[in-house]
RORO-655078 format. One line per 3 residues: for each residue y, z, x of N, C-alpha, C. Coordinates in steps of 0.001 Angstrom, whole numbers, padded with zeros to 6 digits. Example, Ala and Ser with C-alpha at 12.3 -4.5 7.8 and 13.67 -1.06 7.14 Angstrom:
-005690:007800:013190:-004500:007800:012300:-003300:007800:013200  -002250:007080:012850:-001060:007140:013670:000030:007870:012900
This chain:
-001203:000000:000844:000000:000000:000000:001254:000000:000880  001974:-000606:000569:003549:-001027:001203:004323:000353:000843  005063:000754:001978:005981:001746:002150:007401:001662:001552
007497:002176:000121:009376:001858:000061:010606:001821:001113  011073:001004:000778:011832:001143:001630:013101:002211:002100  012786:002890:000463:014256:004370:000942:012940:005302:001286
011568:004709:001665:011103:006040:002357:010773:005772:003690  010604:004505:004171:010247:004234:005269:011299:005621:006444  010767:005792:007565:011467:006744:008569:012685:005854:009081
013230:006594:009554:014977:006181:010297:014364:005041:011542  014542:004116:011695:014113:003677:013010:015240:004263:014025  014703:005265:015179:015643:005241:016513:015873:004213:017260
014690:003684:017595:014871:002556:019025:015829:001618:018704  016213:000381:017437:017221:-000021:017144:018557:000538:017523  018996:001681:017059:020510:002244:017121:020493:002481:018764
019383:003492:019394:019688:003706:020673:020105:002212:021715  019340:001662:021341:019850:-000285:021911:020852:-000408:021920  021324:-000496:020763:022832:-000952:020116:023724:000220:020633
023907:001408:021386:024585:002068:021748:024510:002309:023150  023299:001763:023690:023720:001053:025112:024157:-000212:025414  024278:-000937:024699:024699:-002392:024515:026286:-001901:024595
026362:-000940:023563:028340:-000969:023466:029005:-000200:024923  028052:000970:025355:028227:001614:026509:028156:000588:028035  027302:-000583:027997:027384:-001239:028986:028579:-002292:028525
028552:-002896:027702:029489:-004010:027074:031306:-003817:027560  031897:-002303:027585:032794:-001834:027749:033607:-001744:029546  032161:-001346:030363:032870:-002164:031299:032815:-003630:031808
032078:-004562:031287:032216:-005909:031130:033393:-006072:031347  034485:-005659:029982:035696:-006242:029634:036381:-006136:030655  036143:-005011:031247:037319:-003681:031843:037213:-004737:033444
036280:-004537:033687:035833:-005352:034616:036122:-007371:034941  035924:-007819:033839:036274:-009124:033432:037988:-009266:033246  038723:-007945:033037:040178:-007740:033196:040590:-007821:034367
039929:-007212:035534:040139:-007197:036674:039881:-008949:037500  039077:-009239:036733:038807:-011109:037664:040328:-011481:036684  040475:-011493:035847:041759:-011817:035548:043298:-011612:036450
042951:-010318:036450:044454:-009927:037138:044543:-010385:038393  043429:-010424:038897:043294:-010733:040449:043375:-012048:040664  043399:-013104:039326:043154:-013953:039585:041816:-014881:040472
040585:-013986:040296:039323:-013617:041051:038197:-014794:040244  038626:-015645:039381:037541:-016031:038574:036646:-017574:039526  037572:-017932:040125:037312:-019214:041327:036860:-018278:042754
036715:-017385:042609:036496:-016438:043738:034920:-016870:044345  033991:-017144:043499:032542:-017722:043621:032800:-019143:042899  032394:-020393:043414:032763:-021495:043244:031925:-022146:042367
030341:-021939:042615:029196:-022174:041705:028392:-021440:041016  027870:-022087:039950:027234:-021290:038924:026040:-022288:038342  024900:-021762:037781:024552:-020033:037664:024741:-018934:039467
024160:-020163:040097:023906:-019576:041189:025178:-018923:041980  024921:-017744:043340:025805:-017633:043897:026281:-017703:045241  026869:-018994:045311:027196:-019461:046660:025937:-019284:047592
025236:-020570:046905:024160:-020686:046517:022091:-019981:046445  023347:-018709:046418:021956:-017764:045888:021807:-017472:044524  020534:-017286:043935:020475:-016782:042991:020972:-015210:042212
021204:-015344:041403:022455:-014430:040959:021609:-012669:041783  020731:-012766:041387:020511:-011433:041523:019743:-011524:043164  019608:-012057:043656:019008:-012554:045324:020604:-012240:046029
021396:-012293:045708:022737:-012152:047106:022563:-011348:047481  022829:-011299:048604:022995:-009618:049506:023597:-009212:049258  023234:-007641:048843:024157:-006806:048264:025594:-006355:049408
024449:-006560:050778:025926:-006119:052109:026675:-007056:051817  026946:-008312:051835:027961:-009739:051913:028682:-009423:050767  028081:-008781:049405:028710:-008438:047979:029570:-007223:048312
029257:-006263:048837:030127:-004931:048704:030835:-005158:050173  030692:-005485:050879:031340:-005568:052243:032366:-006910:052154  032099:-007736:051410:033017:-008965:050940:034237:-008759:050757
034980:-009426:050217:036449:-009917:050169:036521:-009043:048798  037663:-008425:048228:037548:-008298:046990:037678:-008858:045702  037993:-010364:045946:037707:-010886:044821:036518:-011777:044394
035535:-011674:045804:034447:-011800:045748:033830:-010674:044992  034075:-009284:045154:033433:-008243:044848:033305:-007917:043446  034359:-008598:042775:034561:-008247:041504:034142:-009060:040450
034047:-010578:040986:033558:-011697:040841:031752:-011779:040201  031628:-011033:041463:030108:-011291:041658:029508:-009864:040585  030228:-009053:040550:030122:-007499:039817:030033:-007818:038240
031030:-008708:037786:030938:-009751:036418:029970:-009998:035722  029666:-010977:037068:028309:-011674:036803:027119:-011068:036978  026980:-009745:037530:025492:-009054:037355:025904:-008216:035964
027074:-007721:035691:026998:-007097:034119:026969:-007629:033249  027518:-008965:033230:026888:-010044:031802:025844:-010286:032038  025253:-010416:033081:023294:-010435:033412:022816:-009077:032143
023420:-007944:033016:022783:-006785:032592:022643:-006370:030786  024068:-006864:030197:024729:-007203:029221:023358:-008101:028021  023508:-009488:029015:022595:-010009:028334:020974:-009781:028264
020163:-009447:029316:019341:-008379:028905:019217:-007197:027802  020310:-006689:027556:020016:-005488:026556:020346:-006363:025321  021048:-007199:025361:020934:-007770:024016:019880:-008255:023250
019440:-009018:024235:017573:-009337:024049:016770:-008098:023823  016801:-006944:024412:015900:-005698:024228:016726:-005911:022905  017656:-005337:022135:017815:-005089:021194:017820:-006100:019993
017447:-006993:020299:016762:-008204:019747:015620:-007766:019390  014464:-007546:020345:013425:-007315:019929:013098:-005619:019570  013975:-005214:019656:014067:-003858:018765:014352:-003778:017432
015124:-004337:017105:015444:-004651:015532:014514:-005612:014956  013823:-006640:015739:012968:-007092:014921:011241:-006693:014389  011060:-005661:015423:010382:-004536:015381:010083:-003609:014331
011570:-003035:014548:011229:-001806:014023:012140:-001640:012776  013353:-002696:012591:014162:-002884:011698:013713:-003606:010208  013429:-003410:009257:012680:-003916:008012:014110:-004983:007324
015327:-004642:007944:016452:-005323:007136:016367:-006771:007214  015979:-007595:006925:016332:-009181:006956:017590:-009623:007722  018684:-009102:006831:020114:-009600:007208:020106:-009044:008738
019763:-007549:008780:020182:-006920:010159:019843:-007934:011642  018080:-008537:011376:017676:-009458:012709:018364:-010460:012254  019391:-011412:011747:020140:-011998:011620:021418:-011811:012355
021719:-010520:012445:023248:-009891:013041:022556:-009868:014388  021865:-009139:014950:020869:-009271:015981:021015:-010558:016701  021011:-011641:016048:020099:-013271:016753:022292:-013594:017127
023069:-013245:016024:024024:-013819:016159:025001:-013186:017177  024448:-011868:017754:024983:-010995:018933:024319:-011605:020111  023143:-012437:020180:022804:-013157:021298:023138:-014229:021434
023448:-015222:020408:023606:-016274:020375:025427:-016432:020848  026258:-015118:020531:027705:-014722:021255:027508:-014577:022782  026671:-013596:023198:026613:-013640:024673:026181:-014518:024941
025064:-015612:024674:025138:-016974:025491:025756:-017675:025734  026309:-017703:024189:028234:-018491:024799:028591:-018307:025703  028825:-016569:025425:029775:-015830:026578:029150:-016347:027993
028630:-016387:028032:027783:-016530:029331:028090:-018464:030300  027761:-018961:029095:028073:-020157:029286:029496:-020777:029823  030275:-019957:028206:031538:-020321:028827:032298:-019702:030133
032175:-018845:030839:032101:-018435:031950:031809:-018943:033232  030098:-019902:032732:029908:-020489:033907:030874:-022228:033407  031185:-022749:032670:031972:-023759:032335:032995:-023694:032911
033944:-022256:032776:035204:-022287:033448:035017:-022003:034955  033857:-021810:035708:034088:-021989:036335:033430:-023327:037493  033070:-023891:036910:032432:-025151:037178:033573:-026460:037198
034302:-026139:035752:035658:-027008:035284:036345:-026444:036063  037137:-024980:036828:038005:-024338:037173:039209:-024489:035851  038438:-024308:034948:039307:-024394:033496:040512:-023669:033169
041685:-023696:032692:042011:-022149:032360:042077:-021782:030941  041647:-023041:030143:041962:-023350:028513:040589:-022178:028549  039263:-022948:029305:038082:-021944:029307:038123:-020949:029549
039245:-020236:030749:039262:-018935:030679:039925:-018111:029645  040957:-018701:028871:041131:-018273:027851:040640:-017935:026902  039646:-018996:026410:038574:-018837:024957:037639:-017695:025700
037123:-017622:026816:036017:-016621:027489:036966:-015684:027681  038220:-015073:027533:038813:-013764:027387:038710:-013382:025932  038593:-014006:025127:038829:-014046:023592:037377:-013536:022782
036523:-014557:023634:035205:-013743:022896:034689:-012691:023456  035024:-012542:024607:034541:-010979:025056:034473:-009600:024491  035799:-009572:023995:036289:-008557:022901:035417:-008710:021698
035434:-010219:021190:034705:-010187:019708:033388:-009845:020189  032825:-010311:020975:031014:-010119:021173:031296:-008376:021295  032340:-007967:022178:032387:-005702:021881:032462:-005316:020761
033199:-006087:019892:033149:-005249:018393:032038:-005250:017523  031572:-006780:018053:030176:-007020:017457:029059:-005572:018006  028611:-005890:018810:028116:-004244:019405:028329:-003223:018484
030018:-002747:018352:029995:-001534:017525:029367:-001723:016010  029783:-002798:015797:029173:-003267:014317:027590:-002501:014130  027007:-003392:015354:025511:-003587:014934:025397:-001799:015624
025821:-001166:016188:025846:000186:016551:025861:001103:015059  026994:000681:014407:027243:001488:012844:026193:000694:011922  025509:-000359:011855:024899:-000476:011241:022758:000379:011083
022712:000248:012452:021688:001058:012793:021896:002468:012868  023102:002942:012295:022750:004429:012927:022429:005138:011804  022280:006331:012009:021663:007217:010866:022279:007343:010038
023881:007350:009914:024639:007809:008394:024670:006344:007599  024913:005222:008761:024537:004116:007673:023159:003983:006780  022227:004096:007099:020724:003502:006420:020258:005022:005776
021157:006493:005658:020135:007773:005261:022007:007647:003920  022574:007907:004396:023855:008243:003601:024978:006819:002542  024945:006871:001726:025321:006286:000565:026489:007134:-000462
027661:006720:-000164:028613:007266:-000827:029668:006119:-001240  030363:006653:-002141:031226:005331:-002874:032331:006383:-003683  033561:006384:-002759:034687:006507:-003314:034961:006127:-004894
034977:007172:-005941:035566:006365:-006999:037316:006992:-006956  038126:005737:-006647:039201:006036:-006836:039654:004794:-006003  040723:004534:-007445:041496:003238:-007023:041741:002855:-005710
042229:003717:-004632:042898:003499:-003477:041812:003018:-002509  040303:003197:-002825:039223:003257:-002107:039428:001300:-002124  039465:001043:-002884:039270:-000862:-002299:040850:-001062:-001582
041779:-000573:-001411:042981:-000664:-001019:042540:000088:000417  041848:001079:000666:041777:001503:002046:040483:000437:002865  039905:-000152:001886:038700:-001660:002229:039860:-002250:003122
040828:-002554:002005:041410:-004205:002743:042712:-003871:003645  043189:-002904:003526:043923:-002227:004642:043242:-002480:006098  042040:-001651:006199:041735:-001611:007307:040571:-002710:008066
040242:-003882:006703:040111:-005338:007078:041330:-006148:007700  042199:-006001:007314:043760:-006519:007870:044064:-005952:009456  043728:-004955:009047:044121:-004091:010447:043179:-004697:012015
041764:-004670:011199:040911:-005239:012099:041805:-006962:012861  041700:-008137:011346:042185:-009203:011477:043746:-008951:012770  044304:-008189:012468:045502:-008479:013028:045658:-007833:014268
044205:-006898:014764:043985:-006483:016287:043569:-007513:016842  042646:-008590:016317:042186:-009769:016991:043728:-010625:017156  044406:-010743:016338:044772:-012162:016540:045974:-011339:017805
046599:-010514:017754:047002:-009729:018966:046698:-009750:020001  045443:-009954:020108:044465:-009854:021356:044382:-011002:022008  044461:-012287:020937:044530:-013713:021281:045628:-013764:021663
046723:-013560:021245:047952:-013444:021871:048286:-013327:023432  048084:-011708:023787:047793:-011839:024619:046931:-012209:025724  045943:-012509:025448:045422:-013591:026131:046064:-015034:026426
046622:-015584:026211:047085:-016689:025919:048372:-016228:026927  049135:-014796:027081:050143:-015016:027791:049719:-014371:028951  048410:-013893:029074:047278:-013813:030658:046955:-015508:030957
047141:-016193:030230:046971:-017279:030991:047504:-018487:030723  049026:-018382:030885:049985:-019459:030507:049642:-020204:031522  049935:-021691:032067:049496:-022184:033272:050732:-021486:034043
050582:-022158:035519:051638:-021821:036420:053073:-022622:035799  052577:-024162:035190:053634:-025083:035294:054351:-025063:033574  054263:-023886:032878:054953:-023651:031102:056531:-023115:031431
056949:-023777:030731:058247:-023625:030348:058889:-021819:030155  059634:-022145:030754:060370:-020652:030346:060609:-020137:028468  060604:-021062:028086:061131:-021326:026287:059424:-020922:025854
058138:-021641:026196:056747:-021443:026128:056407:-020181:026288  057007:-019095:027575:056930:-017977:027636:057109:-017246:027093  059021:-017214:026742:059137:-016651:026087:058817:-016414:024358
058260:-017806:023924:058024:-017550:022745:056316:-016665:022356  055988:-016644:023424:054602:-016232:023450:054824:-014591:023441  056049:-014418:024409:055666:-012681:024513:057031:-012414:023319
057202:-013035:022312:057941:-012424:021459:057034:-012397:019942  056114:-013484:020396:055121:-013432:019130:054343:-012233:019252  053880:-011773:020922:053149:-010763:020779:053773:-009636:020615
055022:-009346:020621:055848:-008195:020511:056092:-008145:018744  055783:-009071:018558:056504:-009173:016859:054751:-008619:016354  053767:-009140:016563:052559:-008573:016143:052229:-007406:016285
052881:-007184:017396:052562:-005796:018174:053128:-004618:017133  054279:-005107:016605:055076:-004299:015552:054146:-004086:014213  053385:-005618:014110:053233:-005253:012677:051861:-004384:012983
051124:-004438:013363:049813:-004370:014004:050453:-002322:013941  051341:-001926:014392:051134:-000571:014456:051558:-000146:012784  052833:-000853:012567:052399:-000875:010980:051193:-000445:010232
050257:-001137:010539:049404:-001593:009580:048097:-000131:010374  048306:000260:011668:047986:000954:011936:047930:002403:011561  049107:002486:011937:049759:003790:011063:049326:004153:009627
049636:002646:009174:049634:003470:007375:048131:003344:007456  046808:002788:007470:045749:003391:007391:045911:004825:007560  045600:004989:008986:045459:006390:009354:045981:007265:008398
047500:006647:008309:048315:007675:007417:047363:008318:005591  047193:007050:005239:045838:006869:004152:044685:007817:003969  044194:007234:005103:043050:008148:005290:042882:009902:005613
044019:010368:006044:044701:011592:006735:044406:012199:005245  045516:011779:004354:046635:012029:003056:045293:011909:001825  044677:011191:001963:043521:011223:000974:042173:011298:001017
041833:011130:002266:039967:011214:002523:039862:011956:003857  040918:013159:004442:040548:013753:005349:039409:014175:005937  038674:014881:004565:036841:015940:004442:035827:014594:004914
036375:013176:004755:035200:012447:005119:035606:011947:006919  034601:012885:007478:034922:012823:009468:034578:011349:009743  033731:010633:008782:033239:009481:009149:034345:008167:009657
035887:008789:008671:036670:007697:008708:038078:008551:009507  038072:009802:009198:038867:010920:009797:039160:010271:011271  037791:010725:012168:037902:010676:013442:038118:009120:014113
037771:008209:013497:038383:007025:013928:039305:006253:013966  040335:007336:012786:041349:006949:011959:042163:007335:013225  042065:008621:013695:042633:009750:014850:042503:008906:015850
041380:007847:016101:041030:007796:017767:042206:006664:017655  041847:005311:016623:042597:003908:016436:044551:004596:016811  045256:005646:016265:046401:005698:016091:046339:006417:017601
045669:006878:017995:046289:007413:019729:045618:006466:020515  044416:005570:020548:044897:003944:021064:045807:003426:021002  046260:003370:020142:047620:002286:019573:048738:002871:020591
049067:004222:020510:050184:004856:021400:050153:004606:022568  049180:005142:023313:048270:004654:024264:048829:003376:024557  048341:002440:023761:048393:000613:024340:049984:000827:023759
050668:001091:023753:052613:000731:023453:052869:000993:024863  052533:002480:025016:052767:002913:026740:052494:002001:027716  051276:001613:027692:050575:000381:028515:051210:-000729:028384
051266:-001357:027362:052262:-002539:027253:053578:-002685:027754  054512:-001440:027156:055604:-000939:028340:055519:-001160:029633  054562:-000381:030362:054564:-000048:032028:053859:-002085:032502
053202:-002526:031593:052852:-003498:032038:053837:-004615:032301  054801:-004321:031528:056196:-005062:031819:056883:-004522:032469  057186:-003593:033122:057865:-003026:034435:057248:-003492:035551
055606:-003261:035842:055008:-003432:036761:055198:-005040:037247  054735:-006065:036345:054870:-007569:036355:056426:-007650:036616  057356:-007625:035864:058849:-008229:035580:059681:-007580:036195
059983:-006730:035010:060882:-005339:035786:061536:-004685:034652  062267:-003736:034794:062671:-002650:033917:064181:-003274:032897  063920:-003001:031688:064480:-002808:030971:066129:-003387:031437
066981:-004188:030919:068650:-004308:030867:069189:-002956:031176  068804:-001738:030605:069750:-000349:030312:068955:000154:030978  067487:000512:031521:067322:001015:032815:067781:000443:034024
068289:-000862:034494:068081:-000999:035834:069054:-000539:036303  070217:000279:036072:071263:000829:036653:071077:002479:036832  069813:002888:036075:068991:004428:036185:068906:004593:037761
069203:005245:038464:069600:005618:039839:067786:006145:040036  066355:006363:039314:065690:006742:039873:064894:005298:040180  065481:004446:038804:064782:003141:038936:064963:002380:039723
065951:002458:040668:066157:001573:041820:065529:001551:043193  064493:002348:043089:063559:003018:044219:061978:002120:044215  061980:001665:042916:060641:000766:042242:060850:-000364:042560
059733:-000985:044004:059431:-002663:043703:058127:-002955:043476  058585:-004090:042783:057432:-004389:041966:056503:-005517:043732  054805:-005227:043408:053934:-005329:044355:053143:-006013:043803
053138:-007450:043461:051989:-008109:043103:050729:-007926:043483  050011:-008076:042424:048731:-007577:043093:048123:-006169:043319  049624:-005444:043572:049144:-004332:043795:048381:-003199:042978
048147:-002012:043774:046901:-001214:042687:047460:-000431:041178  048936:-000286:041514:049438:-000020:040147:049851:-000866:039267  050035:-001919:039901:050045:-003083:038492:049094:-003656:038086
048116:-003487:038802:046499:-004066:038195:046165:-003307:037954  045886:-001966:037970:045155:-000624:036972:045720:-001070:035407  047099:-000814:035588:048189:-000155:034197:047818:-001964:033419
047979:-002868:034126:047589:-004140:033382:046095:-004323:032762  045274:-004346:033685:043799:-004404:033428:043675:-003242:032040  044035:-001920:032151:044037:-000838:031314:044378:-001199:030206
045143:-002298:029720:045924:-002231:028697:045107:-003673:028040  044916:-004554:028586:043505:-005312:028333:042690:-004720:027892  042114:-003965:028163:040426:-002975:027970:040896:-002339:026984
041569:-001584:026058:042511:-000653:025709:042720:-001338:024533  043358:-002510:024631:043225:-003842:023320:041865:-004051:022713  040658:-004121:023390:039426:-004611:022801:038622:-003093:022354
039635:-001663:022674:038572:-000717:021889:039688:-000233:020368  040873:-000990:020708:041607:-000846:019320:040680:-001963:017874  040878:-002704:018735:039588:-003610:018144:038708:-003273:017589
037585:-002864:018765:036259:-002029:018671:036318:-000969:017147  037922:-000189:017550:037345:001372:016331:037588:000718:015065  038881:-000696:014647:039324:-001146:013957:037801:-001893:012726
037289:-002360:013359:036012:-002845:012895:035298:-001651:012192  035233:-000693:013362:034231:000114:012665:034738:001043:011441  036035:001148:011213:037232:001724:010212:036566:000596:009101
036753:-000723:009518:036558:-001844:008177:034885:-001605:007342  033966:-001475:008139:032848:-001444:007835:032526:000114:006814  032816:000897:007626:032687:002521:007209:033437:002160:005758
034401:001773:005843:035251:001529:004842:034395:000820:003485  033941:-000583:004075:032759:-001301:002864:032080:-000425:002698  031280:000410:003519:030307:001326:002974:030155:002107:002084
031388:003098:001583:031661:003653:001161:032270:002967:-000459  032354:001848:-000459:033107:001657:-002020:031512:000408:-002543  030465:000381:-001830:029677:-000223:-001815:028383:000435:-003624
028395:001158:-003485:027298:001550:-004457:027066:003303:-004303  026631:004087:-005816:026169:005033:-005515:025836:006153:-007081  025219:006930:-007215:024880:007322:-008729:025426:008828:-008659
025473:009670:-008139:025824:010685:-008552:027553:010718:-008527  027841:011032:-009149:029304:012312:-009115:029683:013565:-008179  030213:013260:-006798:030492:014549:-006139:031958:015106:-005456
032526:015926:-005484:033881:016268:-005410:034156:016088:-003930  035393:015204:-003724:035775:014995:-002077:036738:016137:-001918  037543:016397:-002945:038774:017278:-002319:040125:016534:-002341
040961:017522:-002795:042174:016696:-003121:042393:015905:-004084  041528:015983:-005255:041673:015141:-006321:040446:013991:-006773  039920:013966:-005287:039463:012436:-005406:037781:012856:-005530
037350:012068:-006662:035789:011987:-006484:034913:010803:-005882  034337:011532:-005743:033309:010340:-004637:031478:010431:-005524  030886:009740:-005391:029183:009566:-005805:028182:009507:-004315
027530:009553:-004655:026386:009628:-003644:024989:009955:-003906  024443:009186:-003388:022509:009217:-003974:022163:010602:-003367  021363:010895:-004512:020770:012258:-004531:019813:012064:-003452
């Protein structure tokens, strides 16, 4: 006899996958920020292979004793190795042990992202592209959120816990923090796009790029804020949306600061600071280790505003999704949930 399915056991091995996938996935980016800043991505000339060893055959002395944009280069390319390995384990973990249909579907389409990823990587650098390095800054982030996705979808409060806001504001806090998600990506594209203007764009090209991202940047905390604010003011008792609500709005602060210092470090300070008698002591050091930390940082920093933004949207469907009982949230608002 076939096992129901609200009795079948919790599968672990799925979620634990999917939460090393997001734990390795994170310095990818962070890391893939750094071949950026350094301008490090032509640093190894051929691909798959490396200069012409096989990826995982180089000597590790020639790798760590190397140049550093060899070092960082080559560091890339063994964590999207590593990257893409666990995706596959968690491929065949979910198809295992996961009974969901749709779920090995989300599964096949988180591998079928890192092959891209993978691809387009070795494209740009085969082409010495920079259109390619652009689109391969762009999906990096989406293939991380994907991760958290398939992370909240396997974990225990998703597949054991079933609750459904009844109260108007509950499909209004849905599409709030669907928007919010939408408008961390297209931010993200943004800047990307002004990580890799060519050398030879117009001053007018520039500037319209970092005023689009400054104008998003505005609405984007907007749209930030009033979630959180939402969620604070009416569904505090539920930690599920509480604590991410908390983490997304001190990211956001976080990445303003970063965005700030990242334009001091690159350009320079402010019209009404540069006559500040402490600011005249600061030159700016291409390349150097404080403008590639505070830059790279603020890259990485973008794709986990991202990251919590998603998982705000989802938690969010979950909850206005289905449920039979009647149970008191607090503050007015009732909520249901399967007995």
């Amino acid at each position: 006899m076939l096992t129901p399915k609200s009795k079948r056991p919790f599968p672990r091995w799925p979620h634990g996958m999917a939460v090393l996938l997001v734990v390795a996935t994170f310095p990818l980016i962070w890391v893939g920020g750094l071949v950026t800043t350094y301008d490090a991505g032509m640093a190894v000339e051929d691909w798959p292979t490396t200069r012409g060893y096989n990826l995982l055959l180089y000597p590790w002395q020639t790798w760590i004793a190397g140049p550093w944009d060899v070092f960082i280069e080559h560091g890339h390319r063994l964590l999207g190795f590593l990257v893409g390995v666990l995706t596959i384990t968690l491929n065949v973990a979910v198809w295992l042990r996961d009974y969901r249909r749709w779920m090995r579907w989300v599964a096949l389409a988180a591998l079928g992202l890192v092959l891209t990823q993978g691809i387009l990587g070795g494209m740009r650098v085969i082409q010495n592209s920079q259109q390619l390095a652009l689109i391969h800054g762009c999906v990096g982030p989406l293939f991380f959120a994907l991760t958290v996705a398939i992370a909240a979808f396997t974990s225990r409060w998703w597949n054991a816990r079933d609750l459904r806001l009844q109260h108007p504001a509950a499909g209004k806090l849905h599409r709030l923090a669907v928007l919010t998600f939408v408008l961390a990506y297209v931010q993200l594209i943004l800047g990307a796009q002004l990580r890799h203007l060519p050398v030879d764009a117009s001053l007018g090209m520039f500037r319209g790029v970092v005023w689009a991202h400054l104008f998003f940047a505005a609405v984007l905390t907007v749209y930030v804020l009033s979630l959180a604010g939402r969620i604070v003011a009416q569904y505090r008792r539920l930690t599920h949306l509480l604590v991410p609500a908390l983490g997304i709005s001190l990211l956001l602060l976080v990445q303003l600061a970063l965005g700030a210092a990242t334009w001091v470090v690159k350009y320079s300070w402010p019209t009404f600071a540069v006559a500040w008698k402490w600011t005249q002591y600061y030159t700016i050091q291409a390349d150097g280790m404080l403008q590639s930390s505070i830059t790279t940082a603020h890259v990485a920093n973008g794709s986990l505003i991202l990251a919590t933004a998603i998982l705000l949207a989802l938690r969010s469907t979950r909850l206005v999704q289905r449920g039979v009982v009647q149970t008191p949230l607090g503050d007015g608002y009732l909520g249901e949930a399967v007995a």
